[in-house]
C-alpha positions as CSV (number, residue, x, y, z in Angstrom):
1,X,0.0,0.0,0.0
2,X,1.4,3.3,-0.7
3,X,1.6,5.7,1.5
4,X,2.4,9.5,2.0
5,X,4.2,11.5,4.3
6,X,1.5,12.6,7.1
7,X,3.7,16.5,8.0
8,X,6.8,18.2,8.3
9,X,9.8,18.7,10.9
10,X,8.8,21.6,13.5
11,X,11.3,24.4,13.4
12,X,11.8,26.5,16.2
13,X,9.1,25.1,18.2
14,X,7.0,26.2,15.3
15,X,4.2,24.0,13.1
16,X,5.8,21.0,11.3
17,X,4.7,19.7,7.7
18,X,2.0,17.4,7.3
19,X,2.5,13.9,7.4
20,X,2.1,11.9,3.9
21,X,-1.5,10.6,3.6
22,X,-1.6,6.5,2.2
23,X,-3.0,6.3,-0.8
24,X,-6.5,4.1,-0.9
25,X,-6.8,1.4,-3.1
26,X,-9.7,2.3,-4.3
27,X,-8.3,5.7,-5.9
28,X,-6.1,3.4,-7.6
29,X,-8.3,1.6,-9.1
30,X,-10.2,4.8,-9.7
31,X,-6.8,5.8,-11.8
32,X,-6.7,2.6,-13.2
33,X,-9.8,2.7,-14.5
34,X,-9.6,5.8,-16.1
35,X,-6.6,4.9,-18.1
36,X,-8.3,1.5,-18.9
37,X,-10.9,3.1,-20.2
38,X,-8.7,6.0,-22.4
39,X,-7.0,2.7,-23.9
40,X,-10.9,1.3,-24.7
41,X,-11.5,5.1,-26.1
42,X,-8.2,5.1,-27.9
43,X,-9.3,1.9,-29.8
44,X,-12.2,2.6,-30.4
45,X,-11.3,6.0,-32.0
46,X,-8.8,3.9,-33.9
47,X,-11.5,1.2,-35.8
48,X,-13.6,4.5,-36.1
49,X,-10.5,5.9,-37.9
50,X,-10.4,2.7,-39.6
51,X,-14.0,2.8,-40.7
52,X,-13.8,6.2,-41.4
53,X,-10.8,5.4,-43.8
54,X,-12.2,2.6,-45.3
55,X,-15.2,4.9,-46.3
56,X,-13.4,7.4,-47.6
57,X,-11.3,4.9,-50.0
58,X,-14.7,3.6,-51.3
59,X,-16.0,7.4,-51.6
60,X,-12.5,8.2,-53.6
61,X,-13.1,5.1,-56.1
62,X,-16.8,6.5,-56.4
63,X,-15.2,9.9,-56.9
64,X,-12.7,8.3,-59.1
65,X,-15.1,6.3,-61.2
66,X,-17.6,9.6,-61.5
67,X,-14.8,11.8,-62.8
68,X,-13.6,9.1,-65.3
69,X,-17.2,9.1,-66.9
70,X,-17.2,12.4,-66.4
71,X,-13.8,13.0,-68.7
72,X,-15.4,10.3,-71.0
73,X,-18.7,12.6,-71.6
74,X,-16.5,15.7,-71.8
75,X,-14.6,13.9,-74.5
76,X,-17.0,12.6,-76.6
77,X,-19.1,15.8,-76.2
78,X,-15.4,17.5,-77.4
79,X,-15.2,15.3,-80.5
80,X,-18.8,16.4,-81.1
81,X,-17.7,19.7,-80.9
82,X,-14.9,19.0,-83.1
83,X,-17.0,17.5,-85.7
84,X,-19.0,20.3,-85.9
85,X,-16.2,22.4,-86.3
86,X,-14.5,20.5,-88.9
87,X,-18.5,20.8,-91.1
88,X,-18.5,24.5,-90.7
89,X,-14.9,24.9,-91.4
90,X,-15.8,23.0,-95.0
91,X,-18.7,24.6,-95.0
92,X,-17.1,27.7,-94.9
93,X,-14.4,26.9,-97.1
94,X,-17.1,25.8,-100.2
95,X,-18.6,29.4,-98.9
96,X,-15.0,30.8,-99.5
97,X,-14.3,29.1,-102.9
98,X,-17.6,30.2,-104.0
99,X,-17.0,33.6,-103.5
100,X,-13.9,33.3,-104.9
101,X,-15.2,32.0,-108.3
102,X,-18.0,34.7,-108.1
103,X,-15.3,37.6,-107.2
104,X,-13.2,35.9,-110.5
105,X,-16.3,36.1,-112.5
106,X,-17.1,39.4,-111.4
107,X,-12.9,40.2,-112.1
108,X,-13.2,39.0,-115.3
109,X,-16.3,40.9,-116.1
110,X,-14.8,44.4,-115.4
111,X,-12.1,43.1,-117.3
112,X,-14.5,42.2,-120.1
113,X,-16.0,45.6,-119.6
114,X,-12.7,48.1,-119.3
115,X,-11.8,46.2,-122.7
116,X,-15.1,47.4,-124.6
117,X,-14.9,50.8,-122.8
118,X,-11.6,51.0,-124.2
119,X,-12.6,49.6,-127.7
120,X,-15.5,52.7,-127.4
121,X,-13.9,55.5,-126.2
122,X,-11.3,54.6,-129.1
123,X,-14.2,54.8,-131.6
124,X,-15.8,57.8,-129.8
125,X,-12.4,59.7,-130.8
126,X,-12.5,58.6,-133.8
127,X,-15.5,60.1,-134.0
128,X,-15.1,63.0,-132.4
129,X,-12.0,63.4,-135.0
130,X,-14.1,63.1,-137.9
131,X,-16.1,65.6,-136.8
132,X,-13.7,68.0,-136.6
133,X,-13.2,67.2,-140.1
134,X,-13.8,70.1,-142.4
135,X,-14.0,68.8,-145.9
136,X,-13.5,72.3,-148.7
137,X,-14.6,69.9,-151.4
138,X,-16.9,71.9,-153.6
139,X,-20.2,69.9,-154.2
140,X,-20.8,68.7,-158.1
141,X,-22.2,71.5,-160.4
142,X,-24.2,68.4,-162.3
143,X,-25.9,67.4,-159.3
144,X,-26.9,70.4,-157.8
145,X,-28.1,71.1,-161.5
146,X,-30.2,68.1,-162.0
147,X,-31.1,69.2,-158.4
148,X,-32.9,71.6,-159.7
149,X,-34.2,70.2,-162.7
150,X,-35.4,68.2,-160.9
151,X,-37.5,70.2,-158.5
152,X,-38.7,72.2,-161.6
153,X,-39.9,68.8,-162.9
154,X,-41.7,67.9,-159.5
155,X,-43.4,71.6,-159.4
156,X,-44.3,71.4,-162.9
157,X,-45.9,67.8,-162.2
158,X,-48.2,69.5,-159.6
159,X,-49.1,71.7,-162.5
160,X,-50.1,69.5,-164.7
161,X,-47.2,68.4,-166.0
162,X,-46.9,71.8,-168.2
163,X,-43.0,72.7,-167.4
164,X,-40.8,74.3,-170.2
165,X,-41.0,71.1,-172.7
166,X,-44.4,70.0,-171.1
167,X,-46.5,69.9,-174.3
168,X,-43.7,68.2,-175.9
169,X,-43.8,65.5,-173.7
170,X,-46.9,65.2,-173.6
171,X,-47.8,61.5,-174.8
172,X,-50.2,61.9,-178.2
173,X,-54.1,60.7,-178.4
174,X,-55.0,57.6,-180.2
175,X,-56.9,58.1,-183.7
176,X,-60.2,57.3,-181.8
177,X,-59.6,60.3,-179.3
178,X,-58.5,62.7,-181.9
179,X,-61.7,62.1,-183.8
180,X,-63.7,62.4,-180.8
181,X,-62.5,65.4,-180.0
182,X,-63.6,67.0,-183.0
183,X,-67.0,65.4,-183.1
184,X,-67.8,66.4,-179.4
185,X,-68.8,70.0,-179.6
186,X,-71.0,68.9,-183.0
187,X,-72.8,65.9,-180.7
188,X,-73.2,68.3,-177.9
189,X,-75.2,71.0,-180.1
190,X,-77.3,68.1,-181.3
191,X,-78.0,66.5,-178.2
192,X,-77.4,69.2,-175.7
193,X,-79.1,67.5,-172.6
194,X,-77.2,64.4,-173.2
195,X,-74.8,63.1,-170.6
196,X,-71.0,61.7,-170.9
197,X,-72.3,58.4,-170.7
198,X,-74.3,59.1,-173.9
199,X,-72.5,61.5,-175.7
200,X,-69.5,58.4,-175.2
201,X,-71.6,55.9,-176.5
202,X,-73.3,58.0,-179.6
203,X,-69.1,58.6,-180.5
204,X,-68.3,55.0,-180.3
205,X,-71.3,53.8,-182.3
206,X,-70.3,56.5,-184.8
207,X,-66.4,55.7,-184.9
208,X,-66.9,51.9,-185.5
209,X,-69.4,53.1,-188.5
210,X,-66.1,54.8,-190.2
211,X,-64.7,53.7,-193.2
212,X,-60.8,53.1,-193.5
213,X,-60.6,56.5,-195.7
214,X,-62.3,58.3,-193.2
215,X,-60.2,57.1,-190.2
216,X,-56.8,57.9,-192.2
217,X,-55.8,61.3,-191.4
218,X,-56.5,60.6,-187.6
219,X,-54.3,58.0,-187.6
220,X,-51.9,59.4,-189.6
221,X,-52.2,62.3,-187.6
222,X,-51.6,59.9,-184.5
223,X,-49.0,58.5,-185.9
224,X,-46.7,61.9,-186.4
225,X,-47.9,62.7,-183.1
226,X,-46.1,59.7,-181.8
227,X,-42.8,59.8,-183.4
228,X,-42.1,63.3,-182.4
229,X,-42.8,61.9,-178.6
230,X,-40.6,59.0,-179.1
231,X,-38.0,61.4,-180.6
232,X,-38.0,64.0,-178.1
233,X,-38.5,61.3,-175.2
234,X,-35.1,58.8,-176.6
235,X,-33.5,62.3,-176.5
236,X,-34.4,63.3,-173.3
237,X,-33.0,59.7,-172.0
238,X,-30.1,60.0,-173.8
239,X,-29.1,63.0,-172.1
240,X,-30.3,61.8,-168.7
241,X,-28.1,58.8,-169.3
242,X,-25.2,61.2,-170.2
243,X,-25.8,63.7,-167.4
244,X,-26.0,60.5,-165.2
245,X,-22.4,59.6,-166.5
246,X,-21.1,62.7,-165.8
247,X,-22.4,63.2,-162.3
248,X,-20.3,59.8,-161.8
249,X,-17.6,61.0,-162.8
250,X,-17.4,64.2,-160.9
251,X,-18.5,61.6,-158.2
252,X,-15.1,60.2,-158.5
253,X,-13.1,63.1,-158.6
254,X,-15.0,64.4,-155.6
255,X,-14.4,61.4,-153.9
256,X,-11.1,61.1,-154.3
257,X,-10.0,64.4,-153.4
258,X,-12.3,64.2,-150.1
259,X,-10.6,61.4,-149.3
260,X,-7.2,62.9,-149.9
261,X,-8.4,65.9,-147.4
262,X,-9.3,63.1,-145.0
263,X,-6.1,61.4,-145.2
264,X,-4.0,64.7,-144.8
265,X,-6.3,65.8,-141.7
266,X,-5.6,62.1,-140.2
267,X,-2.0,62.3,-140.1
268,X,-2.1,66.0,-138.5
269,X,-4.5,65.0,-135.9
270,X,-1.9,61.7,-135.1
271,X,1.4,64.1,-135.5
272,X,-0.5,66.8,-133.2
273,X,-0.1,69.8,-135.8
274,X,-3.4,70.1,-136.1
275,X,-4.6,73.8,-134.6
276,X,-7.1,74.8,-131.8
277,X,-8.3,77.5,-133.9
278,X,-8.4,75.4,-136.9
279,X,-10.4,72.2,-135.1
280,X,-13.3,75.9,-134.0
281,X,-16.0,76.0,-136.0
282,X,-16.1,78.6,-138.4
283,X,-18.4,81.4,-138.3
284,X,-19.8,81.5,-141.4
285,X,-18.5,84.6,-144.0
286,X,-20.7,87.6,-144.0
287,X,-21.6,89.5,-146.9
288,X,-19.3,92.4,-147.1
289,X,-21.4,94.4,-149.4
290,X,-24.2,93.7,-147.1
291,X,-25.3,96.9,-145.0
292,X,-24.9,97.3,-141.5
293,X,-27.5,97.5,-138.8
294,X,-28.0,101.1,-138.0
295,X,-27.4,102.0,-133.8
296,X,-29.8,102.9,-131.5
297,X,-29.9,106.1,-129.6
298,X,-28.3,104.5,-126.7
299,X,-24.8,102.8,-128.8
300,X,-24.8,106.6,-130.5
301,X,-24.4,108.2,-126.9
302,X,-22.3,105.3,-125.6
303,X,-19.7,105.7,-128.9
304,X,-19.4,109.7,-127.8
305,X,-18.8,108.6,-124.0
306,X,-16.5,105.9,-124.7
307,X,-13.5,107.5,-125.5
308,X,-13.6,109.9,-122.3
309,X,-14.0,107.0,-120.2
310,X,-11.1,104.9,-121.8
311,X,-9.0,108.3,-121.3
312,X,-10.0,107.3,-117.3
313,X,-8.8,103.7,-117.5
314,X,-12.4,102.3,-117.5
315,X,-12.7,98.8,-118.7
316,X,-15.2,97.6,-121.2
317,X,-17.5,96.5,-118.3
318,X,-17.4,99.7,-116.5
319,X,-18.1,101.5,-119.9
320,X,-20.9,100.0,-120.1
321,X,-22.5,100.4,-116.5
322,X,-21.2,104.2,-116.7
323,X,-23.3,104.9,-120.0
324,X,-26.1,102.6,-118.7
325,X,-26.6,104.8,-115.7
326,X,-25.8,107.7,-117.5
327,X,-28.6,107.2,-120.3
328,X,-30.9,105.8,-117.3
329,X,-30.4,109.5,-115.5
330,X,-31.0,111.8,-119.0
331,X,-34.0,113.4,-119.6
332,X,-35.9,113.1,-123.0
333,X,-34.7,116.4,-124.0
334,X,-30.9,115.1,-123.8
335,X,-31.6,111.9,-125.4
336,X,-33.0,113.9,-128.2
337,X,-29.6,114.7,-130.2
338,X,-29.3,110.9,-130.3
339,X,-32.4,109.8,-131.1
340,X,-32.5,112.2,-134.3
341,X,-29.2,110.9,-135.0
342,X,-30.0,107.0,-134.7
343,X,-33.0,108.0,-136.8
344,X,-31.1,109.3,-139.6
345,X,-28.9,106.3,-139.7
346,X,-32.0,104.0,-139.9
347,X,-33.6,105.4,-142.6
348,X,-30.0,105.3,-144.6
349,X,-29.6,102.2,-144.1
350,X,-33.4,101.3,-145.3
351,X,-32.1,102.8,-148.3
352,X,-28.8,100.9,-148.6
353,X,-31.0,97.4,-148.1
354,X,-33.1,98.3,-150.9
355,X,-30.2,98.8,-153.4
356,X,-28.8,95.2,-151.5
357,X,-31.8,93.6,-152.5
358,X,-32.0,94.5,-156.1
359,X,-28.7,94.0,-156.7
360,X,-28.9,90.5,-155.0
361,X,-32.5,89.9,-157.3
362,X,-30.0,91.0,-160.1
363,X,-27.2,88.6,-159.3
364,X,-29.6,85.7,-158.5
365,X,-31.1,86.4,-162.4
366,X,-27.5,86.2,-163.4
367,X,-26.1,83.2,-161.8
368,X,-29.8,81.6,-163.2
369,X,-28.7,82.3,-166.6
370,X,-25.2,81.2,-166.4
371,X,-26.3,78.3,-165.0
372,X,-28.7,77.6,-168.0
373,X,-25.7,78.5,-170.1
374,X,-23.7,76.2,-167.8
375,X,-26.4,73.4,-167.9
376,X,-26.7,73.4,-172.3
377,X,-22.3,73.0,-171.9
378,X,-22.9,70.2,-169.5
379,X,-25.2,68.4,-171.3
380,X,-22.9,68.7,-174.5
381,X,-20.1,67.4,-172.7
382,X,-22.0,64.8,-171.1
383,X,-23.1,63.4,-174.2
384,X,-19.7,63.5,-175.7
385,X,-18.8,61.6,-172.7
386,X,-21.2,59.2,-173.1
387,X,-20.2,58.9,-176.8
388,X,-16.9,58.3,-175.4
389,X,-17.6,55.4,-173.3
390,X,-19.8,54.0,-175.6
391,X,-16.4,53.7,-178.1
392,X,-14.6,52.5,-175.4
393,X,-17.2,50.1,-174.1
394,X,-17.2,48.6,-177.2
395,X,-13.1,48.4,-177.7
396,X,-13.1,47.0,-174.0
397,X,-15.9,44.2,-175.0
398,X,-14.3,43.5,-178.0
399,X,-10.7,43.1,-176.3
400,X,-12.5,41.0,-173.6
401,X,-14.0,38.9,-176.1
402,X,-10.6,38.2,-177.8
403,X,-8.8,37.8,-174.8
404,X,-11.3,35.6,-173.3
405,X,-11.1,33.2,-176.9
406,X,-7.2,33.4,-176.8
407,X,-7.1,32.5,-172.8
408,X,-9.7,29.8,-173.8
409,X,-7.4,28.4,-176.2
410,X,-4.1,28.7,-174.3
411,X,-5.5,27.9,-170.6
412,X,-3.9,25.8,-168.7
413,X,-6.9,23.9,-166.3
414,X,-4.3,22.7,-163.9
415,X,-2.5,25.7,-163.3
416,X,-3.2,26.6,-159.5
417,X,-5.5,29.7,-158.8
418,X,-4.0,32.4,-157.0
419,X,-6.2,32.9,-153.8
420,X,-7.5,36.2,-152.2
421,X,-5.7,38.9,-150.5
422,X,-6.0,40.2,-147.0
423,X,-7.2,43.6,-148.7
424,X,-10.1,41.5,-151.0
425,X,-11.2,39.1,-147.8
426,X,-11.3,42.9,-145.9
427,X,-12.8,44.3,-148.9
428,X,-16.1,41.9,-149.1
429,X,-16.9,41.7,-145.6
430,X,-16.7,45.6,-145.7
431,X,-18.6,46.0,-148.8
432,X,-21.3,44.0,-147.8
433,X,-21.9,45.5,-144.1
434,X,-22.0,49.3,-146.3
435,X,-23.8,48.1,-148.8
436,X,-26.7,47.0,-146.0
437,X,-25.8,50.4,-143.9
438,X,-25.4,53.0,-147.4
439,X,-28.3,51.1,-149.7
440,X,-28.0,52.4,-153.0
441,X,-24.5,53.7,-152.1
442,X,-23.2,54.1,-155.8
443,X,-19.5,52.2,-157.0
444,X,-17.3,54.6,-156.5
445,X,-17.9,56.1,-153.0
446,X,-18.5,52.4,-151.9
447,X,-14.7,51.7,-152.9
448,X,-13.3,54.8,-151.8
449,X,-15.0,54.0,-148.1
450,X,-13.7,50.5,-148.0
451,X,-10.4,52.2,-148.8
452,X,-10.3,54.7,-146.1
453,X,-11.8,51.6,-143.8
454,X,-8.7,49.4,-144.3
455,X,-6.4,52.4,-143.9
456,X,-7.6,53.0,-140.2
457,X,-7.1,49.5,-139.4
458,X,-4.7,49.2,-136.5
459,X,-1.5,46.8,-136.9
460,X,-3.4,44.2,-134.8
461,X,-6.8,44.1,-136.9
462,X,-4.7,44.2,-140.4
463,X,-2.4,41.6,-139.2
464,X,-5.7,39.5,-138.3
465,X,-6.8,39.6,-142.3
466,X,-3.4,38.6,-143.2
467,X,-3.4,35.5,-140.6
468,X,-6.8,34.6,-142.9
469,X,-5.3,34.9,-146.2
470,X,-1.9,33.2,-145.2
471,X,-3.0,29.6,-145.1
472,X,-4.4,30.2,-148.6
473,X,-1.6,31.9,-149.7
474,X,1.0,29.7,-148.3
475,X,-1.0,26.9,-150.0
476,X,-0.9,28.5,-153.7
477,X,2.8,29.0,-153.4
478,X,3.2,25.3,-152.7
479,X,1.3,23.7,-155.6
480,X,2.7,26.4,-157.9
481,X,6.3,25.6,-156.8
482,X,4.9,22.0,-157.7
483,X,3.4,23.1,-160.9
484,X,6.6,25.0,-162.3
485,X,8.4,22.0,-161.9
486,X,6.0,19.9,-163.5
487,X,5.8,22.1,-166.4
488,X,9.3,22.3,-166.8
489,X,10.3,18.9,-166.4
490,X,7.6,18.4,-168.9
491,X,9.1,21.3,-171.2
């Protein structure tokens, strides 16, 4: 048994220490029991903490196993995602390579379309050269006469065809009309009442009554009548014809010199010498013999003015607001000096444009008669010139003719035929698109077009017509190489 002091040693007679006090067995067991039962508590606390740990391993694998499936949805829905992706990225690239073939298109369009703005601006300047284009050919006399005869002709037709050889061409009555003519007035005085109708009839019955004899002289009369219209109608075609010929030929001579002028005013406007002033359109030339407009009472005050002012440096605008004012401010009293002088230089000049207009009656009266003078040396030449060509026709068909028989005789059908140039393929296709724009165009302004046509070509289009005659060329050379050396082999 344990035990504990009870008290101390006294000191000094004073109070000792206690005496230890035995420790009772049942506090020990008290202590032991406590620390029994902290070692129950301790292992208890330790299978709870085993529990505990087991739990948490199972709730880590469920933890475990949830955040695998959880990757495994996130995965698959990331593959979804990426398949979705990977559509709208081809999606979207078709989208891109369509509107990159529509952009092309559209690129090749403006392409298309700069090219045939080019192609017409380049014609508009053409254009706009040939109207600067001042030709100074002088029109044909013929035509502007048969211009003219020809209007007489058309006003002479309204009257009745009765012109200055209107009752020469006047086509003759038969024998029955003639007759009838003379017979009307008679059958009239007989039979005054009587209609056309009858009067007609009455004649026709009468006329078939006739006898040969008594017919005669109007038939023979019918007959003159006829020839002289035949004569003067072959004669008045005849010298249509010839006029006709020489209109043609003035034609030519007009045409080629225009085209001359056009040629020359071509290569100025490509060197640049061509004028400013020159490209202007002229005022037309005035009359110098024609009188001029008289002033008013204002310009005859302004002319007196004018020269003080310019004395003052006044411009030609202040001139004319200084006079303006001036002649605003005046009474009627000052303008009257002016007024009698503008009224002067009216009536004068009412008497000057009377003298202009006789003379100019006068000169037209003139220029009418040369003309006619003109017009009777015309037609003689014209007729000579149709005289002319007549020979020569004839000389030219009867050349033909021979050379046609000899060439007949002498032809060779297996000599190769030389094929058309670049200027003949050129020349059809442009004859034929003239001919259907210029119907009625005649020969030689026709040829003269096509010529001017093929001289504006640009290298590039010329050198396109001789791409289409070199394979035919190119070809002829060939078999005529092959025929030479036939021939002279055979020779």
């Amino acid at each position: 048994m344990a035990t504990v002091a009870a008290g101390g040693s006294k000191r000094g007679g004073g109070r000792g220490r206690k005496a230890l006090v035995a420790v009772l067995d049942n506090e020990a067991n008290i202590s032991a029991g406590k620390a029994a039962k902290a070692g129950d508590l301790s292992a208890s606390s330790a299978q709870k903490a085993k529990r505990a740990s087991s739990k948490s391993g199972k709730a880590a694998k469920a933890a475990a196993a949830a955040a695998a499936s959880a990757v495994v949805d996130d995965v698959a829905e990331l593959q979804g995602m990426l398949e979705r992706l990977r559509l709208e990225k081809e999606k979207a690239e078709e989208m891109v390579r369509e509107r990159d073939e529509v952009i092309r298109k559209k690129e090749e369009e403006i392409e298309t379309k700069e090219k045939e703005q080019e192609r017409l601006q380049a014609e508009l300047r053409k254009v706009q050269r040939a109207k600067e284009f001042k030709p100074t050919v002088s029109f044909p006399l013929v035509k502007s006469l048969l211009e003219k005869e020809q209007d007489g002709d058309d006003k002479g037709k309204k009257k009745k065809g009765k012109g200055k050889a209107g009752l020469e061409r006047k086509k003759p009555c038969p024998a029955y009309v003639l007759w009838m003519k003379d017979q009307w007035v008679e059958i009239k005085k007989e039979n005054p009442e009587a209609d056309f109708k009858e009067v007609s009839n009455t004649l026709g019955a009468k006329w078939k009554a006739l006898g040969a004899e008594e017919k005669q002289p109007y038939e023979e009369r019918y007959r003159l009548e006829k020839e002289a219209y035949l004569q003067v109608v072959g004669q008045e075609k005849r010298e249509a014809e010839a006029m006709k010929l020489l209109e043609e030929q003035q034609m030519q001579w007009t045409a080629k010199e225009l085209l001359e002028q056009y040629l020359k005013f071509r290569q100025e406007a490509e060197e640049g010498d061509g004028k400013k002033g020159q490209r202007k359109n002229r005022k037309k030339d005035k009359d110098p013999s024609k009188p001029k407009q008289p002033m008013s009472a204002y310009f005859v005050y302004s002319q007196e003015r004018r020269a003080a002012l310019v004395e003052e440096k006044k411009n030609v605008p202040e001139i004319g607001k200084i006079t303006g004012e001036e002649w605003k401010n005046m009474t009627e009293a000052q303008k009257s000096p002016y007024e009698e002088v503008a009224k002067k230089q009216k009536e004068e000049y009412h008497r000057q444009m009377e003298v202009y207009k006789q003379k100019k009656i006068e000169e037209a009266a003139s220029l009418e008669k040369e003309e006619e003078e003109q017009k009777k040396i015309m037609k003689q030449e014209a007729l000579q010139l149709l005289k002319k060509k007549e020979k020569a026709d004839n000389i030219i068909k009867k050349t033909k003719e021979k050379r046609q028989k000899k060439k007949q005789e002498n032809a060779d059908p297996n000599r190769p035929r030389k094929p058309a140039s670049s200027f003949i393929l050129f020349s059809k296709e442009a004859r034929k698109q003239l001919l259907e724009e210029r119907p009625g165009i005649n020969n030689s302004t026709l040829n003269a077009l096509i010529s001017v046509k093929w001289k504006e070509l640009s290298g590039e289009e010329r050198q396109m017509w001789n791409d289409k005659a070199a394979p035919a060329m190119a070809a002829y050379k060939k078999e005529m190489e092959e025929y030479t050396k036939a021939h002279s082999s055979s020779a």
